[in-house]
C-alpha positions in Angstrom: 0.4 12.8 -10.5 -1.5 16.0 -10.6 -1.9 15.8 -14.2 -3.8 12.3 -13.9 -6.5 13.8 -11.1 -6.7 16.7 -12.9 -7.6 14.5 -16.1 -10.0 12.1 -14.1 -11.6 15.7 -12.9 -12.3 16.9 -16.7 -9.6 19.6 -16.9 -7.0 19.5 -19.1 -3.5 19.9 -17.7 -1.5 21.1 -20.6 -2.7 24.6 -20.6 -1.0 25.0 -17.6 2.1 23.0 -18.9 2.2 24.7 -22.4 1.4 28.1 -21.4 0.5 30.3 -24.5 -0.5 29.6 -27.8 2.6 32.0 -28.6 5.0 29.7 -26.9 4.1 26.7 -28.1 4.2 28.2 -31.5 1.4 26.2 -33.1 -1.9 27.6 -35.1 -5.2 28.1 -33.4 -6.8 24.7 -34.4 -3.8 22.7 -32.7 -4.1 25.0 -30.0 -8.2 23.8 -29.5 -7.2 20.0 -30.0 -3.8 20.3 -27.4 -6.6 22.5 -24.7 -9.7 20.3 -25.2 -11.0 18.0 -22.7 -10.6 15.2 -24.9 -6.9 15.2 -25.7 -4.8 14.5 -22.6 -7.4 11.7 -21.3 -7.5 9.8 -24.9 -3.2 10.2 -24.9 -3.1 8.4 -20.8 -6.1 6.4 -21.5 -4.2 2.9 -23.0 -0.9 3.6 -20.7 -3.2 3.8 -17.8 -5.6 0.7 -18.7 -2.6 -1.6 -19.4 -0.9 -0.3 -16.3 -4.6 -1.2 -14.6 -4.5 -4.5 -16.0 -1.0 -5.2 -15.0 -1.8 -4.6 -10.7 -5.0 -6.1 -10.9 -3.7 -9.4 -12.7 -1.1 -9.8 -10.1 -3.4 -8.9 -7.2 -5.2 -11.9 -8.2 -2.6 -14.6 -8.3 -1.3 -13.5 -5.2 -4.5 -13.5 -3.6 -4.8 -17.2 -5.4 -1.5 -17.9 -3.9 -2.7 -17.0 -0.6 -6.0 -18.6 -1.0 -4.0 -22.3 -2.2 -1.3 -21.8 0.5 -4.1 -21.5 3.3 -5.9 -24.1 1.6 -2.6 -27.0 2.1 -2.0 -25.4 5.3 -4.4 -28.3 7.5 -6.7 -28.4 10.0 -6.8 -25.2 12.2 -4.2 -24.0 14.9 -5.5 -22.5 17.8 -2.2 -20.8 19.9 -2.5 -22.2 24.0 -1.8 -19.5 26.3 0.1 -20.1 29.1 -1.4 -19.0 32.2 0.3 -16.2 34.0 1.8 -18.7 37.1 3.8 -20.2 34.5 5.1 -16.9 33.1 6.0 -15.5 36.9 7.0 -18.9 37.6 9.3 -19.2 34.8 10.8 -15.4 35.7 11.2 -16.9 39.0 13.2 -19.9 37.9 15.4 -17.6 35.4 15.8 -15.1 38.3 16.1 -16.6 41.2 13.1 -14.7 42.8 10.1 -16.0 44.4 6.4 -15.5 42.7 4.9 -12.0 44.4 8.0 -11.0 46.4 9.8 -7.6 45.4 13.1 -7.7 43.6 16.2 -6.2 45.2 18.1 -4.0 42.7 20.7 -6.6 42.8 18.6 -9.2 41.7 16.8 -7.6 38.8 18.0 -9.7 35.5 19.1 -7.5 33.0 
């Protein structure tokens, strides 16, 4: 992943990789080409576009997916909220407690 940023970035990651000229045991001119700034970004430049191509098509059929799914889904929902005397009074029925009186250990539902 370093490599790519570092290629985005103009500098060339395979001097680091390849070390010397010595070890790589190739002639001065290779060694110019392999170190330019052209090199490594021409080599990633058609794997990276076709891998581009690949996310970005599928990004838009699923967001035309999304778009036709929401589109058959109807009119709008709106959720109801229930008001909060039918929540304590539905912990009451459940419970067996009254609305606003405290709990006895006993009687806490578990």
């Amino acid at each position: 992943m370093g490599s790519l940023f570092s290629a985005f970035l103009g500098k060339n990651p395979l001097k680091n990789l390849l070390g010397s000229q010595a070890s790589t045991h190739v002639n001065h001119a290779q060694w110019l080409i392999l170190t330019g700034k052209h090199f490594f970004p021409d080599l990633i430049e058609s794997s990276f576009h076709h891998g581009l191509e690949i996310v970005f098509g599928a990004a838009v059929v699923m967001s035309i997916i999304g778009a036709l799914a929401s589109a058959l889904r109807g009119k709008r929902y709106v959720h109801e909220d229930q008001s909060m005397r039918e929540h304590l009074g539905d912990a009451a029925a459940t419970s067996s407690a009254v609305p606003g009186e405290i709990a006895l250990e006993s009687e806490v539902v578990q």
